[in-house]
Residue frames as qw, qx, qy, qz and C-alpha x, y, z in Angstrom:
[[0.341, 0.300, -0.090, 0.887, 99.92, 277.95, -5.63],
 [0.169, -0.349, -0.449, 0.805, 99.39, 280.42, -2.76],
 [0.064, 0.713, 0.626, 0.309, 96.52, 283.03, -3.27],
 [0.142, 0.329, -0.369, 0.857, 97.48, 286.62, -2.41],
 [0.639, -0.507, -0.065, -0.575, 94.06, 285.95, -0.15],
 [0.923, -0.266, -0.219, 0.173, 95.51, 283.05, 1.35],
 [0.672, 0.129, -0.302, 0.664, 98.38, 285.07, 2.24],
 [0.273, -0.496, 0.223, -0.793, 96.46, 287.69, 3.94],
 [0.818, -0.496, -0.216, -0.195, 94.37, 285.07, 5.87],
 [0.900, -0.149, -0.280, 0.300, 97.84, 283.60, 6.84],
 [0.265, 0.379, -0.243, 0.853, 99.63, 287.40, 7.60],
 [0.510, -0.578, -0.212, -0.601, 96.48, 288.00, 9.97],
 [0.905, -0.263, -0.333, -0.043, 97.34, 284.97, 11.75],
 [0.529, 0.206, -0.293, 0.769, 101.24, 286.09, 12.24],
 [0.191, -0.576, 0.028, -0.794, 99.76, 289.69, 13.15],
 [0.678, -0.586, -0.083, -0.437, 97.47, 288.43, 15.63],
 [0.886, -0.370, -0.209, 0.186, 100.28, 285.91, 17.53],
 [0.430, 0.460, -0.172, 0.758, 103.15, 288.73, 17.05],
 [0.084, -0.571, 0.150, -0.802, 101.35, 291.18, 19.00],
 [0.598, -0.648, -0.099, -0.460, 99.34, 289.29, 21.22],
 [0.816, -0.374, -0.234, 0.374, 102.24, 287.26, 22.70],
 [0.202, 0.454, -0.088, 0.863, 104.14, 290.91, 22.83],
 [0.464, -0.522, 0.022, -0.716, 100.93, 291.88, 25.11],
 [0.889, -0.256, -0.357, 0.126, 100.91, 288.08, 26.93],
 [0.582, -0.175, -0.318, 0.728, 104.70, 288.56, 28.44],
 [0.079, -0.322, 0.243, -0.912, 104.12, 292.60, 29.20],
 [0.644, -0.424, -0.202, -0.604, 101.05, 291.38, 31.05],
 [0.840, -0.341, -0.321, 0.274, 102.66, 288.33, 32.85],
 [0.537, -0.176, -0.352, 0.746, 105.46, 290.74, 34.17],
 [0.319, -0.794, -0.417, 0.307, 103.35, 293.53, 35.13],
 [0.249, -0.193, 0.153, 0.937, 104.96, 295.72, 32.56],
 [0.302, 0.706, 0.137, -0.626, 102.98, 298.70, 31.17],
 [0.377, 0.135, 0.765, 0.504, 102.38, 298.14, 27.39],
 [0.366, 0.169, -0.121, -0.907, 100.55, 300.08, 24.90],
 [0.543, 0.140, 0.776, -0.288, 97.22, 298.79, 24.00],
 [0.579, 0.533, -0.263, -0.559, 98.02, 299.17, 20.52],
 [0.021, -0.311, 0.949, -0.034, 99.44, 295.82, 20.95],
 [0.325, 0.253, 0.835, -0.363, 96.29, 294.51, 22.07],
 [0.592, 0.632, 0.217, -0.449, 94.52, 295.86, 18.99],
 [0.184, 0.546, -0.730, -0.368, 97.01, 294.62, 16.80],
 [0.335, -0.041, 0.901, -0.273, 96.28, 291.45, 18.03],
 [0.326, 0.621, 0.546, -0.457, 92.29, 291.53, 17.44],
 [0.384, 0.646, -0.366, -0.550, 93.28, 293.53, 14.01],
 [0.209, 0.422, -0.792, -0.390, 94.75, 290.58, 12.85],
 [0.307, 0.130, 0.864, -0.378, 92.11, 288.43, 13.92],
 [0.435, 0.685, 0.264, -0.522, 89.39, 290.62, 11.86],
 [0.091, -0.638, 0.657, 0.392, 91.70, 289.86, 9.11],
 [0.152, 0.298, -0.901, -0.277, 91.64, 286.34, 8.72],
 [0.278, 0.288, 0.860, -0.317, 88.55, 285.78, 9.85],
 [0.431, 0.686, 0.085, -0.580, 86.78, 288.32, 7.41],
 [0.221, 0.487, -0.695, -0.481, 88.57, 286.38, 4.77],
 [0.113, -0.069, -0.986, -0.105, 87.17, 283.04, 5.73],
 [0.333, 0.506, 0.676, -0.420, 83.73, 283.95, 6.28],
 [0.406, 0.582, -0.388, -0.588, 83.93, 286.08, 2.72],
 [0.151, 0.313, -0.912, -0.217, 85.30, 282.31, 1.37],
 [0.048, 0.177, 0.905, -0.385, 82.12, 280.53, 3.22],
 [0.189, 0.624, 0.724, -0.226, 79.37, 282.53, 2.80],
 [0.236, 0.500, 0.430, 0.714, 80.12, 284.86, -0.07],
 [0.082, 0.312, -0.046, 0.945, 79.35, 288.38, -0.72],
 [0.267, 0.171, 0.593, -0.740, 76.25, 289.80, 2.13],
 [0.151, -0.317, -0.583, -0.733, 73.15, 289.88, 1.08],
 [0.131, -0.200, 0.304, -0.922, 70.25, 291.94, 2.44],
 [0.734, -0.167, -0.307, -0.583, 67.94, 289.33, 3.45],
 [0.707, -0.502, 0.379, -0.323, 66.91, 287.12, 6.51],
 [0.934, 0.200, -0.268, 0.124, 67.97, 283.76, 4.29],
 [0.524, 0.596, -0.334, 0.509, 71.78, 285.39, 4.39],
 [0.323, -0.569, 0.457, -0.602, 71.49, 286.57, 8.31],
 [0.808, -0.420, 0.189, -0.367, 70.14, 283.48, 9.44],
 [0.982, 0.060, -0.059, 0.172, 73.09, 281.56, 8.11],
 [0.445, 0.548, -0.416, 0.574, 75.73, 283.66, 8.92],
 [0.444, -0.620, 0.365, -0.534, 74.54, 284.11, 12.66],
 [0.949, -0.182, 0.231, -0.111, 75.13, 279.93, 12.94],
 [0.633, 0.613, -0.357, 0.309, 78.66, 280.40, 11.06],
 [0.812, -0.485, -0.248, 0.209, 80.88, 279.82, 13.37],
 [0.575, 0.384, 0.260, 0.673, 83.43, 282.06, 11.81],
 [0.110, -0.716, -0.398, -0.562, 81.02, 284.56, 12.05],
 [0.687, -0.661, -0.275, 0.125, 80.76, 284.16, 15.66],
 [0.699, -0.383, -0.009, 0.604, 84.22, 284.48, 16.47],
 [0.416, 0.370, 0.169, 0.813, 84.70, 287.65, 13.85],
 [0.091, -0.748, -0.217, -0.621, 82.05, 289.42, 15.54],
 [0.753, -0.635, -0.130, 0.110, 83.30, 288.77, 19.03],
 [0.557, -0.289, 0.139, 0.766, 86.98, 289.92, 18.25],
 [0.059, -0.645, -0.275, -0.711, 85.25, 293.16, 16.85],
 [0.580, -0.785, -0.179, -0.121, 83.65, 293.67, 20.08],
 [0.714, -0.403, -0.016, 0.573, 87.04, 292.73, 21.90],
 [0.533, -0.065, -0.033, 0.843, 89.00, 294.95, 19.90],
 [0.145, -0.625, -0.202, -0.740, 86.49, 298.03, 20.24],
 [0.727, -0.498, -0.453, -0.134, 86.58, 297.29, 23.67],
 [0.137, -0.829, 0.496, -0.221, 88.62, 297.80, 26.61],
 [0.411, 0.532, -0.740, -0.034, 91.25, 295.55, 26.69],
 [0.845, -0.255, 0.364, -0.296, 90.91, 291.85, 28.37],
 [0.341, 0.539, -0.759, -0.132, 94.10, 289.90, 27.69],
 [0.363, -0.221, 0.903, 0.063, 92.93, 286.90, 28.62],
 [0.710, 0.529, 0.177, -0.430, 90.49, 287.33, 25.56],
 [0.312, 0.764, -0.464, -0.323, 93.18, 286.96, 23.40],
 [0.512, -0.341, 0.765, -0.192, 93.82, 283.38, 24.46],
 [0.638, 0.167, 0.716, 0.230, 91.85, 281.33, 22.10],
 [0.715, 0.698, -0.009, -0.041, 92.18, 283.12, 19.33],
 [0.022, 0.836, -0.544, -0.067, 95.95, 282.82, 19.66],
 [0.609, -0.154, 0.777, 0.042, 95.79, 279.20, 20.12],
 [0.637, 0.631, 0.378, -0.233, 93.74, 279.19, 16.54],
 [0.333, 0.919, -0.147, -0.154, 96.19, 281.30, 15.24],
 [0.451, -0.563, 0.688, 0.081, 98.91, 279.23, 16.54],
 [0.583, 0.133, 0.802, 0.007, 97.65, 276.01, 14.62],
 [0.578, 0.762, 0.287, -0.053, 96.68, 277.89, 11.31],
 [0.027, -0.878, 0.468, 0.100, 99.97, 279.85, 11.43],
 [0.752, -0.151, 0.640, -0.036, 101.42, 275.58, 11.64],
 [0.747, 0.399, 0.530, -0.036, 99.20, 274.40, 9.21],
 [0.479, 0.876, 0.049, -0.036, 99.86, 277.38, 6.57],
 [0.021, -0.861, 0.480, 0.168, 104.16, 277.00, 7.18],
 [0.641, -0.049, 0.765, 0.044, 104.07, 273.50, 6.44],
 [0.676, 0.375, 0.632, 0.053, 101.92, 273.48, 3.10],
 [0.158, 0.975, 0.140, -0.067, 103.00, 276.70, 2.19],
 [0.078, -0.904, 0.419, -0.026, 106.16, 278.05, 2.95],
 [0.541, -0.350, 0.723, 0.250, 108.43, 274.63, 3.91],
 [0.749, 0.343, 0.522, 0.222, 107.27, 273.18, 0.79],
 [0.357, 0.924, 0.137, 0.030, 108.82, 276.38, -1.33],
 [0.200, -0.877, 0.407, -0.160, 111.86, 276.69, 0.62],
 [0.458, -0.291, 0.837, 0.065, 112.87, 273.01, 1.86],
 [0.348, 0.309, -0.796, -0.387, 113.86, 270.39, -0.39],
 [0.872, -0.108, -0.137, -0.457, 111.30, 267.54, -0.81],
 [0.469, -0.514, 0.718, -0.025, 112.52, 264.26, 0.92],
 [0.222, 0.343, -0.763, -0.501, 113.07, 261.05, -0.89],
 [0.705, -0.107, -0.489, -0.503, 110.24, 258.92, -2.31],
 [0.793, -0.309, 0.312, -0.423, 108.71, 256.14, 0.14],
 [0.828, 0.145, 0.536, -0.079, 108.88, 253.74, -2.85],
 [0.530, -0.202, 0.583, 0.583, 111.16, 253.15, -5.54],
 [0.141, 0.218, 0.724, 0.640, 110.09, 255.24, -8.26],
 [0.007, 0.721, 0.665, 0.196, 107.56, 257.12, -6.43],
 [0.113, 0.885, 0.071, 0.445, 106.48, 260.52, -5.65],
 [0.410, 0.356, -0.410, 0.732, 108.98, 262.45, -3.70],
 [0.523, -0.595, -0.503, 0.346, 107.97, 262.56, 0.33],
 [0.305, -0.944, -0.031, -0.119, 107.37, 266.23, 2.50],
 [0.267, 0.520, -0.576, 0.572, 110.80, 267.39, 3.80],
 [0.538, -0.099, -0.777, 0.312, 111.47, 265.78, 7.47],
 [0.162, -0.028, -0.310, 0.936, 110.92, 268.75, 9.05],
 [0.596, -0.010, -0.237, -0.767, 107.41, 269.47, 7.57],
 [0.653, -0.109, -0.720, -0.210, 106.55, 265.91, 8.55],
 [0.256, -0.124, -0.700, 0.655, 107.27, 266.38, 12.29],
 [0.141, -0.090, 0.117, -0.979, 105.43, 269.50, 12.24],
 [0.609, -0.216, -0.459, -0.610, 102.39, 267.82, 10.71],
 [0.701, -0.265, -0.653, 0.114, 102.28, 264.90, 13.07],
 [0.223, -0.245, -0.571, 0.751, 102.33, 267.49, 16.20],
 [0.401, -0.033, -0.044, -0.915, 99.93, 269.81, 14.83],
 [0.549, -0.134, -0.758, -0.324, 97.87, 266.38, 14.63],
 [0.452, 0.136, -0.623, 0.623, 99.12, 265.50, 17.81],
 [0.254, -0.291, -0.443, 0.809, 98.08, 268.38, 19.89],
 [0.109, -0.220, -0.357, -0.901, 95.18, 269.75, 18.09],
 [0.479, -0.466, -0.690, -0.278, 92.24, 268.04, 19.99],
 [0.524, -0.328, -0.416, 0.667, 94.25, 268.90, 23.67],
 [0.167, -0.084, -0.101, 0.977, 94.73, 272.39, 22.50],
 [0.323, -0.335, -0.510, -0.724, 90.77, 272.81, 21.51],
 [0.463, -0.652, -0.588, 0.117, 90.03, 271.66, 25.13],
 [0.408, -0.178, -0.191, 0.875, 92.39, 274.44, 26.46],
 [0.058, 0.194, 0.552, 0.809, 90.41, 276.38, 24.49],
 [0.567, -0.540, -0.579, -0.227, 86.80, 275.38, 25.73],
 [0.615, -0.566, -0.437, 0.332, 88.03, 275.84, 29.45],
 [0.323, 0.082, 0.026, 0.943, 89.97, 279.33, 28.19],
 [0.296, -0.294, -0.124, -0.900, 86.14, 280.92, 27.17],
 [0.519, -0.658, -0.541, -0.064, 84.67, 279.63, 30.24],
 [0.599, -0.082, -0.114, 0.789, 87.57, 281.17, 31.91],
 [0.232, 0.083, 0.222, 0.944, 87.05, 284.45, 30.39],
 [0.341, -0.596, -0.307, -0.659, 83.30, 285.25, 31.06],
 [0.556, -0.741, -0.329, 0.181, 84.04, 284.89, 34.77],
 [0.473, -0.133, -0.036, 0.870, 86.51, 287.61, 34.03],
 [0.019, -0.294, -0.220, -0.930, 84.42, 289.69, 32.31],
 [0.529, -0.727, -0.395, -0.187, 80.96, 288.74, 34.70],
 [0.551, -0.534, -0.227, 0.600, 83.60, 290.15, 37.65],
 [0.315, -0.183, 0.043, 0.930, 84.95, 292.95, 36.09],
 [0.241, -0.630, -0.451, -0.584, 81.24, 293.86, 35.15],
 [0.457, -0.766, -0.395, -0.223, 80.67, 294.07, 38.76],
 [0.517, -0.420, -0.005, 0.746, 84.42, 295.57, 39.62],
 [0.131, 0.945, 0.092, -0.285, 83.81, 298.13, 36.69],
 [0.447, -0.256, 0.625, 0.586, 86.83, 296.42, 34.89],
 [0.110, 0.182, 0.709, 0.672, 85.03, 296.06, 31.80],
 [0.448, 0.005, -0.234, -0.863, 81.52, 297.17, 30.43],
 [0.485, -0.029, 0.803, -0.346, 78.69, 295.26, 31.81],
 [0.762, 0.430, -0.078, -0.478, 77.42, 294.44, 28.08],
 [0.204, 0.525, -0.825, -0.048, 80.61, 292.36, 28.02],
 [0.236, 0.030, 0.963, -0.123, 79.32, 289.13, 30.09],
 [0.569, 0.348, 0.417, -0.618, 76.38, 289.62, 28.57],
 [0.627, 0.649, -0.296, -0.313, 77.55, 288.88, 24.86],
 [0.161, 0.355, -0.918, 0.078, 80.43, 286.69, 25.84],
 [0.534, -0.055, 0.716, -0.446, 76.97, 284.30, 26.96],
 [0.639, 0.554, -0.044, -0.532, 75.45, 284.89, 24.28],
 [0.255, 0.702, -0.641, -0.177, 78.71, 283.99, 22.48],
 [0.122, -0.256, 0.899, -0.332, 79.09, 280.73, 24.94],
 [0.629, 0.118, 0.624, -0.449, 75.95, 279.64, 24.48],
 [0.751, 0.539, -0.249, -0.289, 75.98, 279.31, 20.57],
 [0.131, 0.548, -0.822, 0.080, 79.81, 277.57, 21.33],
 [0.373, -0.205, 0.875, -0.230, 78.34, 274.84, 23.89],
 [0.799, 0.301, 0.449, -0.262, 75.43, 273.82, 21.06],
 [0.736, 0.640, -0.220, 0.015, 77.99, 273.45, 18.14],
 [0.359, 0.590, -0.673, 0.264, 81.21, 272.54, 19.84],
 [0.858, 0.021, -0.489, 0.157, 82.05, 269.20, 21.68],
 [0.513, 0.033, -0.519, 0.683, 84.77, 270.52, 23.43],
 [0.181, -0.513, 0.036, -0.838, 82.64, 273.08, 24.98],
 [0.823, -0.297, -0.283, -0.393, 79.90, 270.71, 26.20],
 [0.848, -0.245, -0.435, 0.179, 82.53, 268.77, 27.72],
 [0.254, 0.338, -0.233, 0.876, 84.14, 271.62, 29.35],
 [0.514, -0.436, 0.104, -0.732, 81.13, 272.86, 30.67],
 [0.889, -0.256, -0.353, -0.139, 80.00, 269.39, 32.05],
 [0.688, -0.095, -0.479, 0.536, 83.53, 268.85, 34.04],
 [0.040, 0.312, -0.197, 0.929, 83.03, 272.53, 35.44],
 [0.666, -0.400, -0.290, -0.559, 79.68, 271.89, 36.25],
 [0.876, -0.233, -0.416, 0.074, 80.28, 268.76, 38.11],
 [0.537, 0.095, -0.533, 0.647, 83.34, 269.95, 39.78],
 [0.033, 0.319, -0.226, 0.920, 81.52, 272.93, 40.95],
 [0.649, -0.423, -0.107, -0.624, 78.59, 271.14, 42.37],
 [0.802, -0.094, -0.510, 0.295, 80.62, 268.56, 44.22],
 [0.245, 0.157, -0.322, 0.901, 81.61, 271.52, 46.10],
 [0.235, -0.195, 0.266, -0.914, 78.99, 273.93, 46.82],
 [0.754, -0.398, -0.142, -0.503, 76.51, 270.98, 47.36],
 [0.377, 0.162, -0.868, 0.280, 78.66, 269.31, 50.27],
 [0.493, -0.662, -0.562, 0.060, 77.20, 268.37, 53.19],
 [0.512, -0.220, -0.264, 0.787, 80.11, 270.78, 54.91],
 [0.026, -0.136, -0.115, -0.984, 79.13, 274.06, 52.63],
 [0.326, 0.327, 0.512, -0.725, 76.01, 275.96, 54.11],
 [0.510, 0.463, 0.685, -0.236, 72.80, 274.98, 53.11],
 [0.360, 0.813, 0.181, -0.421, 71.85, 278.06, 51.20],
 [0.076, -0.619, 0.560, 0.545, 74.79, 277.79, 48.99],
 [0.323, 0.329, 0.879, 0.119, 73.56, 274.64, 47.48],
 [0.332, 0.780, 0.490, -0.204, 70.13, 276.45, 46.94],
 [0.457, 0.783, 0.208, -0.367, 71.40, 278.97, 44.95],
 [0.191, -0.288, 0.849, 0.399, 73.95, 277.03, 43.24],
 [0.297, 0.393, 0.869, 0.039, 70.78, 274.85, 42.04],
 [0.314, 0.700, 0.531, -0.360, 68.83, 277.68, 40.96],
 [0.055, -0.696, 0.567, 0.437, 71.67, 279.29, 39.17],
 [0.260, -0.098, 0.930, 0.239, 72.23, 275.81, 37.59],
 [0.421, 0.476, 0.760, -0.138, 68.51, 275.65, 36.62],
 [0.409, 0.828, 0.141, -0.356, 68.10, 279.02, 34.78],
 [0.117, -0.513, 0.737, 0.425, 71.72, 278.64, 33.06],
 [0.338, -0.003, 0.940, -0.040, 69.91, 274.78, 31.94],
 [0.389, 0.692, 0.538, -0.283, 66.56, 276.22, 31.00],
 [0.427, 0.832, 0.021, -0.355, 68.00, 279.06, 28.49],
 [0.111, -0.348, 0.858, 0.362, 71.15, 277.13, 27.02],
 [0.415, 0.345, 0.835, -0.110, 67.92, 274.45, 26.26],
 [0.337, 0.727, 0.185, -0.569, 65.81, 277.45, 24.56],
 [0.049, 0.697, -0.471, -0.539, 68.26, 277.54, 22.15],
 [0.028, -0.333, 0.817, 0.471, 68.65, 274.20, 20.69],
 [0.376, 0.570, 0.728, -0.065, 65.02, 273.17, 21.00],
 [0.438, 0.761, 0.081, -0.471, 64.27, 276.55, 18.74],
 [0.210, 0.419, -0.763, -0.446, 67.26, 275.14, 16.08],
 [0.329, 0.200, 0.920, 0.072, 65.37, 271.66, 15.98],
 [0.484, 0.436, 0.693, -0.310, 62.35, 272.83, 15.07]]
C-alpha cells in the first residue's frame, strides 16, 4: 500500500512535468509565459527530491560525518541544483533532465501504483498460478525498460548542453555568472559517479578535437583547445584522486 509520502514524491513528479512541459511548448513557440510555470516546475522537483534524500539519509545532523555524505548523494546534488535553478532566473533548458527523471518515475509510480488499483489483473501464466499485471501495465514496464538507458544518455548530453548555455549567457548577461560556475561544479561530481556522463563527455571531447585540431583550423585554435582540454583534465582528476584516498 501507497504511503501518503510516496504520493507526494509521486505528485512532485506530475507537478514538475505539468508545468514544465506548459513552459517547454510556450518557449518552443516564442509565446510569453509566466515564470510561475517555470517555478512550478523546479517546485515540484524540490518536492520529490526532498522526500528521497529525507528516505536516504534521514533526519540532518550537525556534523561533518552527515555533510560529507550527503554532498556525494546524488539526490542531494540534483535537490540543491533545482534550488539554485528555481531561485534563479529562468533557463528552460534546465528543466530538461529533470523532466526526463520525472517522466520515468511518473511511469514507474502509474504502473505499480495506480494501474494496479484501477485495472483488472490479467490471467495467471500457469494454471493455478498467481494472477499476471494487466496488459497495459506490462507494455508500459517493458518500455520504461526499454528506453531508460537511451533516455539517461539524452540526459548526460542535455547537462553538457546546458552549461554552455549558462557559460554564454554568463558572458551575454543572460544569466548570473555564478551559474556556470556551479553547474561545473555540479558536472564535475556527475562525470565521477555517472557512466553516462563520462561517456558523453568523451564523444564531445573527441568530436570537438577532431575539429579544432584539423590541419585546416588555424594553428592557435588547436593550442588553446589543448590547454582548455588540459586544465578541464587536471581539475575533473583533483576530484577523484581526493575521493580515493
Amino acid at each position: 500500500m501507497a504511503t501518503t509520502q510516496h504520493y507526494l514524491w509521486a505528485g512532485g513528479h506530475f507537478l514538475l512535468l505539468l508545468a514544465a512541459l506548459r513552459y517547454f511548448i510556450a518557449s518552443a513557440t516564442f509565446t510569453t509565459v509566466s515564470a510561475w510555470w517555470y517555478k512550478a516546475s523546479f517546485l515540484g522537483a524540490l518536492v520529490s527530491y526532498a522526500i528521497v534524500c529525507h528516505k536516504s539519509l534521514g533526519t540532518p545532523q550537525p556534523n561533518l560525518a552527515f555533510v560529507k555524505k550527503a554532498a556525494t548523494d546524488e539526490n542531494v546534488q540534483y535537490f540543491l541544483l533545482a534550488f539554485f535553478w528555481w531561485s534563479s532566473k529562468p533557463v528552460a533548458f534546465a528543466l530538461m533532465p529533470y523532466f526526463v527523471f520525472s517522466l520515468f518515475h511518473a511511469l514507474t509510480f502509474t504502473r505499480t501504483t495506480l494501474m494496479s488499483q484501477y485495472l483488472p489483473p490479467g490471467p495467471p501464466a500457469t494454471a493455478g498460478g498467481p494472477p499476471q499485471p494487466h496488459p497495459l501495465a506490462k507494455r508500459l514496464q517493458l518500455w520504461v525498460k526499454s528506453n531508460y538507458d537511451p533516455a539517461m544518455r539524452v540526459v548526460a548530453f542535455a547537462e553538457l548542453f546546458i552549461f554552455l548555455r549558462v557559460a554564454f549567457g554568463a558572458v551575454l548577461f543572460w544569466n548570473s555568472l555564478a551559474a556556470p560556475l556551479i553547474y561545473a561544479h555540479f558536472l564535475r561530481q556527475r562525470y565521477y559517479q555517472s557512466a553516462f556522463t563520462r561517456e558523453a563527455v568523451s564523444y564531445a571531447d573527441g568530436r570537438i578535437s577532431a575539429v579544432l585540431t584539423n590541419p585546416a583550423a588555424p594553428p592557435v585554435v588547436g593550442t588553446v583547445w589543448g590547454k582548455v582540454r588540459e586544465v578541464t583534465i587536471k581539475w575533473g582528476g583533483n576530484v577523484i584522486e581526493q575521493r580515493r584516498e
